[in-house]
N, C-alpha and C positions, 0 to 999 in steps of 0.2 A: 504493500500500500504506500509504503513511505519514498517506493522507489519511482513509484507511479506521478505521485504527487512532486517528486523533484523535477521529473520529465517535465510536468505540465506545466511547472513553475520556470523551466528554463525555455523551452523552446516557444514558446509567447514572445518572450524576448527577443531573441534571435531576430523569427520573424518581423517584428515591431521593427525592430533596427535597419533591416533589409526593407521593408518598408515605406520608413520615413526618409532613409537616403534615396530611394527610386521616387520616391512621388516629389521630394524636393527637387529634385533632378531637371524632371521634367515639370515641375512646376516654375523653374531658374527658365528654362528654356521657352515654354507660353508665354512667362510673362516679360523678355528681350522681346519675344518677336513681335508683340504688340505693342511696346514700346518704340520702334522700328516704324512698325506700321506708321504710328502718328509721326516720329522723325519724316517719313520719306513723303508724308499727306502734306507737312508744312515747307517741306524741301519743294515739294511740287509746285505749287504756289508762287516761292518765290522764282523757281528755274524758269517757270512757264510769263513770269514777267518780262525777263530779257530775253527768251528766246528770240522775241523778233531782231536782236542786234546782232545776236551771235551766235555761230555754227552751231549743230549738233554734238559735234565733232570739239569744238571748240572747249563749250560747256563741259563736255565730261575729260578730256584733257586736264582743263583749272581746277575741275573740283576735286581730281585725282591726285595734280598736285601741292593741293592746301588740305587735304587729308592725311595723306601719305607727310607733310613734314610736320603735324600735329601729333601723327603716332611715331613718328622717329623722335619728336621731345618724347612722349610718355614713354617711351622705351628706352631715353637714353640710359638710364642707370645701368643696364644690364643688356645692352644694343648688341654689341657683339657677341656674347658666349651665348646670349639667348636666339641668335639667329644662325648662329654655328650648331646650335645641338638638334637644329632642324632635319632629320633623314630624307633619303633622295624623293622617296615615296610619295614623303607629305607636302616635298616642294613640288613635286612633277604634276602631282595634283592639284593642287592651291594656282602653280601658274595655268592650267589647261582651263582652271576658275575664274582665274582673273582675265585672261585672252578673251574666254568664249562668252561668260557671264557679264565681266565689267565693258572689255575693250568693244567689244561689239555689241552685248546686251543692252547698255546704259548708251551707248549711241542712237541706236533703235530705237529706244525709248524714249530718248529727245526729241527725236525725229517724229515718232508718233506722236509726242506729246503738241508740241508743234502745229499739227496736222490736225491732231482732232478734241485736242482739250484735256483738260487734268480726269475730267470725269468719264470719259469714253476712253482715253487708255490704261485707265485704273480699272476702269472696267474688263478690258482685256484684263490686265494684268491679275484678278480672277481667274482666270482658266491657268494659272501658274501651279498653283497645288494639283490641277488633276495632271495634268503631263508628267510634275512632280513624284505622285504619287504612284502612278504607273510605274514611273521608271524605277522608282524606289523598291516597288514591291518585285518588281522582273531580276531588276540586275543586284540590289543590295540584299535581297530576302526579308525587306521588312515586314512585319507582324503588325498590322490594326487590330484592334477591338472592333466589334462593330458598332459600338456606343460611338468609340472616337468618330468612325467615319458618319455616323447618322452628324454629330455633331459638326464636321468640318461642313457636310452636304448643307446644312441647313445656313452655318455659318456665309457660305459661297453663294446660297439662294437667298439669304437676304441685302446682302452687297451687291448681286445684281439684280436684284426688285429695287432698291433705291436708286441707283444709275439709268436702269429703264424708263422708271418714272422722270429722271433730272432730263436726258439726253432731248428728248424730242421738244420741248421746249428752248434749250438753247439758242441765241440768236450767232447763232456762225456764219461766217460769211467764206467757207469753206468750198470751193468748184469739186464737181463731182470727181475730178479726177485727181484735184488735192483728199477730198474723203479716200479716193480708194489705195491711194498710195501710202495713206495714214494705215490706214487696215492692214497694209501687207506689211509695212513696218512694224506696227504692233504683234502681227502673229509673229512673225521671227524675231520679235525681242519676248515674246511669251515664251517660243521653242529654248531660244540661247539662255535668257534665265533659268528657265526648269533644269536643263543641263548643266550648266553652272552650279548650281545649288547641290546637284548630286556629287561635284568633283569637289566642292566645298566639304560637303557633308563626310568624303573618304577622307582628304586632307587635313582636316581640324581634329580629327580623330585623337593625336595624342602629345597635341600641341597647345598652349594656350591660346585665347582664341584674337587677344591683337595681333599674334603675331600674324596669326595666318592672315588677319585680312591686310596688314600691312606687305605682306609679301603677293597676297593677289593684286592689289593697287601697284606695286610696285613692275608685277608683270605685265597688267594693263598699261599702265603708263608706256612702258618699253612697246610696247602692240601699239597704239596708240602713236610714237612718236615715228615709229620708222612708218607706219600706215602715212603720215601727213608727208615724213620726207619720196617717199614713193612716189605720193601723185605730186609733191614739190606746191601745196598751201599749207605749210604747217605755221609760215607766221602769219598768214590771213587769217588762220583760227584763231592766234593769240592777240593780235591787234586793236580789235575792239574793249581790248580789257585794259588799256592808256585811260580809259574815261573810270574818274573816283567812283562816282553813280553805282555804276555795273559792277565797278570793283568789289564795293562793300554788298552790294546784292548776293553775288555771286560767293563771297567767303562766307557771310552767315548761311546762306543757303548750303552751300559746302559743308561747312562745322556742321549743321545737321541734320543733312542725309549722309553726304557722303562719310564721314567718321563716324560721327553714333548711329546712326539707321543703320549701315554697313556693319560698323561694331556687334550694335546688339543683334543684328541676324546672323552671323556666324556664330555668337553667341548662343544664340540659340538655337542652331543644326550640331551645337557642339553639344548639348545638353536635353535636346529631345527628339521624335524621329524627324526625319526630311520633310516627309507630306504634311506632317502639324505643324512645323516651323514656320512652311509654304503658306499653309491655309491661314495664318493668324497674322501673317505679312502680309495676307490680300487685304485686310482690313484695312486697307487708309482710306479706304472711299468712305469709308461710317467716320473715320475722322474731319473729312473731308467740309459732312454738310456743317457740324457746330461751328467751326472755322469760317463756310461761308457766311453762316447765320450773324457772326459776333465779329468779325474780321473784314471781311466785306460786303458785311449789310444784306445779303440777298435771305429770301424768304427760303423757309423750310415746311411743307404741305405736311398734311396727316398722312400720305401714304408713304412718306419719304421715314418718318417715323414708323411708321408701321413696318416697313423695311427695316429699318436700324436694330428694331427690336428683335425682330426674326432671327436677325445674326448674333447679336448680344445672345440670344437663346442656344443660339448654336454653338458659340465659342463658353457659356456656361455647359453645356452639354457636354463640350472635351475638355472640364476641368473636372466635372464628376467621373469621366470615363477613365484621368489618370489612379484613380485606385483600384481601377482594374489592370494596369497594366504589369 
């Protein structure tokens, strides 16, 4: 009896232990990537102000490099041995992340943004956790619950019930053939990010997670500059950034998407699976409407709320579903 009772007395414990370190885990990791979310909803905003002055191409070049020399300050104490103890593995990955993801992903996304507005390529950017999660589940063997995914689903249907309702109302002055050049931009920055985020998700594996995204900035940058000396505009990209205006626009909009947004989503591939990091990074469009509402004045409808709700429902739904995981 007494042996019985020590079993039951110990292994509660265990459990509990192994418990509370996996649900904080991924509870670290939901709540970066929705921290993210709002980072990249308020980066949007301001990128989408200067886009008319300056490149696609331009924009994520600067904001690559005012990211990148903010995480070489936070890294200085320990710069070198911390980026030496790097293995080949998590660098071949993290650069394959930063090339496909940043250099070309964050292009395409200017470009779409550009093209069709903060809230119809956020809207895209939506279908990012299901390619995500495909890929995840094919090539990495990840394991859903199906609470999680009812939860992501519902998450992703209310983000795009509020978009639906905002988009057909907008006053764009968009030619058919600028809409469709946006669209094709946006699915190929949807494609290149879901991929990215998988090469992320191998490479952060067992490294801290500035590093990695300072060494993916780092490879994008390199992608990025020779991409500009290629076609020979690389200083027509940077040109327009002489004017103070655009300057300061363009580093606060930097400092935070490009460093915290970025930060906390690798942050968060580092600490929960891929598709859920995805799916709680689609969320900047529900950041999106309070911002227009109190930022720039525009009206917020009951069904736009009624949307927002849906997804809050949903992203509650994949916090109950972490104790089962």
């Amino acid at each position: 009896m007494s042996r019985r009772i020590l079993w039951y007395t110990r292994q509660p414990i265990f459990i509990q232990d192994f418990f509370i370190t996996s649900f904080q885990s991924h509870l670290l990791g939901a709540v970066a990537a929705l921290l993210s979310a709002f980072c990249w909803a308020v980066a949007a905003i301001l990128f989408r102000r200067i886009g008319d002055r300056i490149t696609a191409m331009g924009i994520n070049l600067a904001k690559g490099l005012v990211a990148m020399f903010f995480m070489a300050v936070l890294l200085l104490p320990g710069f070198y041995s911390g980026l030496a103890s790097l293995d080949t593995n998590s660098i071949a990955a993290l650069a394959l992340s930063g090339i496909i993801g940043i250099c070309f992903g964050d292009t395409l996304y200017f470009l779409a943004l550009m093209r069709l507005g903060a809230r119809r390529t956020l809207l895209l950017g939506s279908l990012i956790p299901i390619i995500t999660a495909l890929i995840a589940v094919i090539f990495l063997g990840e394991q859903i619950s199906i609470l999680a995914w009812l939860g992501m689903a519902l998450a992703i249907a209310g983000v795009t019930y509020v978009l639906w309702q905002r988009a057909p109302r907008e006053n764009t002055q968009h030619t058919r053939e600028k809409y469709r050049s946006g669209l094709f931009f946006g699915v190929l920055f949807v494609v290149a990010n879901a991929l990215g985020i998988i090469a992320t998700k191998v490479g952060v594996a067992d490294i801290p997670a500035l590093e990695a995204t300072f060494v993916r900035q780092a490879f994008a940058i390199a992608g990025l500059t020779f991409w500009g000396l290629m076609v020979r505009d690389l200083l027509g990209w940077v040109t327009p950034l002489h004017e103070g205006k655009l300057l300061k626009v363009l580093l606060i909009a930097s400092l935070i998407g490009a460093l915290l947004g970025t930060w906390l989503s690798v942050v968060a591939l580092k600490y929960t699976y891929a598709a859920v990091a995805a799916t709680l990074n689609s969320t900047s469009p529900l950041f999106i409407l309070p911002l227009a509402a109190f930022w720039l004045k525009e009206h917020v409808n009951w069904r736009e709320i009624v949307g927002a709700l849906a997804a809050v429902m949903g992203i509650g739904l994949y916090f109950s579903s972490l104790r089962l995981l």
